[in-house]
C-alpha positions as CSV (number, residue, x, y, z in Angstrom):
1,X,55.2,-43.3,151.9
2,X,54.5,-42.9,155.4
3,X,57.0,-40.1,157.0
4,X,59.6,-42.5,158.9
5,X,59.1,-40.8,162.4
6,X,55.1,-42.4,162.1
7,X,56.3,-45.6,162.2
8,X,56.5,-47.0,165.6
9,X,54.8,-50.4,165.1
10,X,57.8,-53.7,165.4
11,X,55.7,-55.4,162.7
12,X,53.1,-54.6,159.8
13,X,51.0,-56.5,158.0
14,X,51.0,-56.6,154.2
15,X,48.6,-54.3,153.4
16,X,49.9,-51.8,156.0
17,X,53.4,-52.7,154.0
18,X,51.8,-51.6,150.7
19,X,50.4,-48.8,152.0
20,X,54.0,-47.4,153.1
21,X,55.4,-48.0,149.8
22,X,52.3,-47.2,148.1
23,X,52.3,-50.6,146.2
24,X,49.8,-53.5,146.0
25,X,49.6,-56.3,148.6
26,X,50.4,-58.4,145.4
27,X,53.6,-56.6,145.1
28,X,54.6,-57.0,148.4
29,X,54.0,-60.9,148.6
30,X,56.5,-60.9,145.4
31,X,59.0,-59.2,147.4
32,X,58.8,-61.6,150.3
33,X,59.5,-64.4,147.6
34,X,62.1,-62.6,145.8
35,X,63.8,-61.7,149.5
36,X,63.9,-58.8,148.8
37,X,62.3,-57.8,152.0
38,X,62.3,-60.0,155.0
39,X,58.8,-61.6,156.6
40,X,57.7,-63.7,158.9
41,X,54.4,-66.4,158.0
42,X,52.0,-65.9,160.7
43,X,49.1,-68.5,160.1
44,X,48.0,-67.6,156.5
45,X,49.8,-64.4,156.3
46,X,53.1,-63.0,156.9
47,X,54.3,-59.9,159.2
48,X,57.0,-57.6,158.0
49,X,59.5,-56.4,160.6
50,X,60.1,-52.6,160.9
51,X,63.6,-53.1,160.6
52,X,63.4,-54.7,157.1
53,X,60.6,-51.7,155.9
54,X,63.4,-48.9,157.0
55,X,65.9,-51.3,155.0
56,X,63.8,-51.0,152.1
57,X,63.3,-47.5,152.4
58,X,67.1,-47.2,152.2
59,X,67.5,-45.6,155.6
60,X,69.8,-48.2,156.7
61,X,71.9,-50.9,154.9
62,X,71.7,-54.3,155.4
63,X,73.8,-56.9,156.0
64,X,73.3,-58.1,151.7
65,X,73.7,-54.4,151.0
66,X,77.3,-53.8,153.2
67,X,78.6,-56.8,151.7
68,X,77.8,-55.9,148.0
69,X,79.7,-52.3,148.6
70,X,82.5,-53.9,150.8
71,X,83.1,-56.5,147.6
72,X,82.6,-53.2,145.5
73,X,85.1,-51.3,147.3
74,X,87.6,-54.2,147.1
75,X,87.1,-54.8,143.4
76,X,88.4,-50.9,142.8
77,X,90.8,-51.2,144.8
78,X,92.4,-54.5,143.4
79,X,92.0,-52.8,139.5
80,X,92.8,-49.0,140.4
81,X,95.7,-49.2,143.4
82,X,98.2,-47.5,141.5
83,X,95.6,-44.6,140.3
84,X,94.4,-43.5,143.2
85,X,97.9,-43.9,144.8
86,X,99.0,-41.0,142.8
87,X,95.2,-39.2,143.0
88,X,96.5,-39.4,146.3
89,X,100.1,-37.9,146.3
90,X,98.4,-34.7,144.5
C-alpha cells in the first residue's frame, strides 16, 4: 500500500485503486458491487473517492462502520448494565 501522506489525488481510478491495496482491478470492481467501497461510474469506468480509499484503509470510520459499533455498544450495555455497574464501583 501506498504510505497515506502520498495520497493527495480526490479521486483514483481502478487500477490506481488496486495498486494502493495491492489487489486486482477485478477485485476492486467486486468491491464496488458488494459496497464495500464507494465509486462513482464515469462513462465506462468508475472513480473511487479518496475519502472512501482512507475508509478502507481503516484510517477513518464511516458512517456503516459508527453505526455498527454504536449498535454494538448499546447491545452490551442493554445485557451487561448491572456488570459493569459494579466493575465500576471497584
Amino acid at each position: 500500500m501506498l504510505p497515506y501522506e502520498y495520497m493527495t489525488k480526490e479521486y483514483y481510478s481502478t487500477i490506481e485503486t488496486a495498486n494502493i491495496f495491492r489487489v486486482s482491478r477485478k477485485t476492486v470492481f467486486l468491491w464496488i458491487k458488494m459496497g464495500k467501497i464507494e465509486a462513482t461510474k464515469v462513462g465506462r469506468n468508475f472513480i473511487v473517492p479518496h475519502s472512501s480509499i482512507v475508509e478502507k484503509l481503516g484510517k477513518t470510520l464511516g458512517t456503516e462502520k459508527k453505526a455498527e459499533i454504536e449498535t454494538s455498544i448499546d447491545r452490551a450495555m442493554k445485557d451487561f448494565e448491572q456488570t459493569f455497574r459494579k466493575l465500576g464501583k471497584e
